[in-house]
C-alpha positions as CSV (number, residue, x, y, z in Angstrom):
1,X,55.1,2.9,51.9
2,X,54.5,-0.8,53.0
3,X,51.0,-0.2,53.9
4,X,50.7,1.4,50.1
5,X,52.2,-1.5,48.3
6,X,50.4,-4.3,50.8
7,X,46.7,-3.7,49.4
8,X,48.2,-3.4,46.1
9,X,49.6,-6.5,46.0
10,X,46.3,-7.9,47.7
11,X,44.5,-6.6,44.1
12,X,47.1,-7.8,42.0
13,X,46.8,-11.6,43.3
14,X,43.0,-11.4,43.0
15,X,43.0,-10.2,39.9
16,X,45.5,-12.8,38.6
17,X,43.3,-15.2,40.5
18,X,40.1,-14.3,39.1
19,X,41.5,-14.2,35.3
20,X,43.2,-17.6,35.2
21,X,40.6,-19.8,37.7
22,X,37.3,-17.2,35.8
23,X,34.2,-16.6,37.3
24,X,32.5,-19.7,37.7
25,X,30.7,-21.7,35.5
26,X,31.0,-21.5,31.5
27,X,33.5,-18.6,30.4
28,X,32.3,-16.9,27.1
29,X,30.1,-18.1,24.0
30,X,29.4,-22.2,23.2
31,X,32.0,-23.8,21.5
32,X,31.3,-26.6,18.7
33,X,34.1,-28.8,17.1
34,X,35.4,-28.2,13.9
35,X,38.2,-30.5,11.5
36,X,39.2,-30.6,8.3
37,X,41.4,-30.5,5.7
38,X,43.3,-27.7,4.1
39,X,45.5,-28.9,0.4
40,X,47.2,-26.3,-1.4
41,X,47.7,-27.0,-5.4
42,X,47.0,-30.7,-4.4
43,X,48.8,-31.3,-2.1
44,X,47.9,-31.6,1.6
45,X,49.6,-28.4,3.7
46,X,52.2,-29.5,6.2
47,X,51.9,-27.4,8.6
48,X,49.8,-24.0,8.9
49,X,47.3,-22.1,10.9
50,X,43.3,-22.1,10.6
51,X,41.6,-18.7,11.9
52,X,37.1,-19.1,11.6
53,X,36.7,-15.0,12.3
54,X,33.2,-13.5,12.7
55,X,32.3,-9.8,13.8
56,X,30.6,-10.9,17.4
57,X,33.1,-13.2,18.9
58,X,36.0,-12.2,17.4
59,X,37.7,-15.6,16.0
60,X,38.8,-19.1,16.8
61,X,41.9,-20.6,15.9
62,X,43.6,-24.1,15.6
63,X,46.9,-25.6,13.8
64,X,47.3,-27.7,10.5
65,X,49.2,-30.7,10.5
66,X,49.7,-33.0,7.7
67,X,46.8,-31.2,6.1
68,X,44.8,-31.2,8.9
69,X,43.1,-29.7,11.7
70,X,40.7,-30.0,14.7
71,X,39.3,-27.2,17.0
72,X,36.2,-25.7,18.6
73,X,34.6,-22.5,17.0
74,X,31.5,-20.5,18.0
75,X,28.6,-21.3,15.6
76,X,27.4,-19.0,12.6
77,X,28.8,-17.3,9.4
78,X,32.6,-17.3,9.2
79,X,35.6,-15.7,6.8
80,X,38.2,-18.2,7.1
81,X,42.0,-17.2,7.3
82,X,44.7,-19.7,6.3
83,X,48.7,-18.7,7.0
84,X,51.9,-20.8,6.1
85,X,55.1,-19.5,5.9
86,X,58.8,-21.2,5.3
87,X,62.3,-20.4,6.4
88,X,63.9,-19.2,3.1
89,X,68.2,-19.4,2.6
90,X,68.5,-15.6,2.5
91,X,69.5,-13.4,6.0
92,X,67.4,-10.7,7.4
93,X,68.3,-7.3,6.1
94,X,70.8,-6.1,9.0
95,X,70.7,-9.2,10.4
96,X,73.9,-11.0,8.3
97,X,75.3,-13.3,10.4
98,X,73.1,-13.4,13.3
99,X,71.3,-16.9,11.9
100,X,67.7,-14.8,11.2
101,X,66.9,-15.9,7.9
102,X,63.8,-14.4,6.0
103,X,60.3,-16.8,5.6
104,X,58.1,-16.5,2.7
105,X,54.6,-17.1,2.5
106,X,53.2,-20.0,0.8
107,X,50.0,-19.1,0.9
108,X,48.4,-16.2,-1.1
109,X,46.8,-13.7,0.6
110,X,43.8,-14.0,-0.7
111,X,43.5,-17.1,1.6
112,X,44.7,-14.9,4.7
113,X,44.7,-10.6,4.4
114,X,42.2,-10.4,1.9
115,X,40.2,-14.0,2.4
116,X,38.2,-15.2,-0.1
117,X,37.4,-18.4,2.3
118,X,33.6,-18.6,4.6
119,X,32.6,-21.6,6.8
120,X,29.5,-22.3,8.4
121,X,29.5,-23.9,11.7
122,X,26.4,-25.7,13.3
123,X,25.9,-25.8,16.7
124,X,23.2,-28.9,15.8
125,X,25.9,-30.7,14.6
126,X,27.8,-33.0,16.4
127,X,31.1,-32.4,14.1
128,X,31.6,-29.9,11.6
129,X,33.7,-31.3,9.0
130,X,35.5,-28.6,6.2
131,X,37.4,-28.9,3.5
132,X,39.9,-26.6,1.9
133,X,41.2,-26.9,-1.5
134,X,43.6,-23.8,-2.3
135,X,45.8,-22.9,-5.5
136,X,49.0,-20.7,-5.4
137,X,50.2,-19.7,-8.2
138,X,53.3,-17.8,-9.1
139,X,50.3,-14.7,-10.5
140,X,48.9,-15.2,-6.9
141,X,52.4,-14.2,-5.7
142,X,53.7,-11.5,-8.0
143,X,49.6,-9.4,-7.4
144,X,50.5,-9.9,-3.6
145,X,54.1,-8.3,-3.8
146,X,52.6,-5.3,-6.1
147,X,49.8,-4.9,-3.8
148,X,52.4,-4.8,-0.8
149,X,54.9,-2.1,-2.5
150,X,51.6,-0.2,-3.3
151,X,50.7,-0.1,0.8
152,X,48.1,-2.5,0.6
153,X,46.0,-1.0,-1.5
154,X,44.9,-4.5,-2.5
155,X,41.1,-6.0,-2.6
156,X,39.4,-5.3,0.5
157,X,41.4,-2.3,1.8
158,X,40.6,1.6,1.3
159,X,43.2,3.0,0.2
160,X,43.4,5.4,-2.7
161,X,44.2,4.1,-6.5
């Protein structure tokens, strides 16, 4: 049994190894800073996150604070996702007295689940600077709560009407 669990444990460690210290040299795709700003109805967002998706390298992510944000992204086309949420006074369901209290989004999803938001990002340039200037409206709010009853048969999705 020892001789079994010896080499195992060999692969293990190398494997960790090789995954957190990488190949050698550059790991994955050219990276290019991005910063910005992200305001919602005016206002600059306190405190958020920025996602710059595309369909070959997956996405790139960074936080907003004070209504901004800095990060590195890939270069080329992007659909930008932007999340915030806040700690409302009202308990989880089944979760009364336990201090888990429900969040709310403040951002409509058509900034996040169904984004309405590209970027471009330039690997010739030595910042890319973007700016976000979002509306919420209680409309925005009410279409995403009758989209999320109907299962998400919102913009963008396939599900039946």
């Amino acid at each position: 049994m020892l001789q079994v669990v010896r080499p195992m444990l060999g692969l293990a460690v190398s494997l960790c190894l090789t995954f957190i210290l990488g190949c050698g040299g550059e790991a994955g795709p050219k990276r290019y800073q991005v910063s910005g700003t992200v305001t919602l109805n005016g206002t600059p967002l306190e405190t958020g996150i920025i996602t710059l998706l595309d369909d070959k390298t997956g996405g790139d992510g960074g936080e907003i604070h004070g209504g901004k944000f800095s990060m590195e992204s890939t270069p080329g086309s992007k659909r930008v996702t932007i999340t915030a949420s806040k700690t409302t006074d009202k308990p989880v369901e089944g979760k009364q007295g336990l201090g888990i209290m429900q969040s709310e989004s403040l951002i409509p999803m058509k900034y996040n689940r169904n984004t309405e938001l590209k970027a471009d990002v330039f690997a010739d340039k030595p910042n890319n600077a973007l700016k976000f200037d979002l509306t919420a409206t209680p409309a925005d709010f009410a279409a995403d709560a009758a989209a999320s009853k109907a299962g998400g048969a919102a913009k963008g999705s396939s599900g039946k009407k």
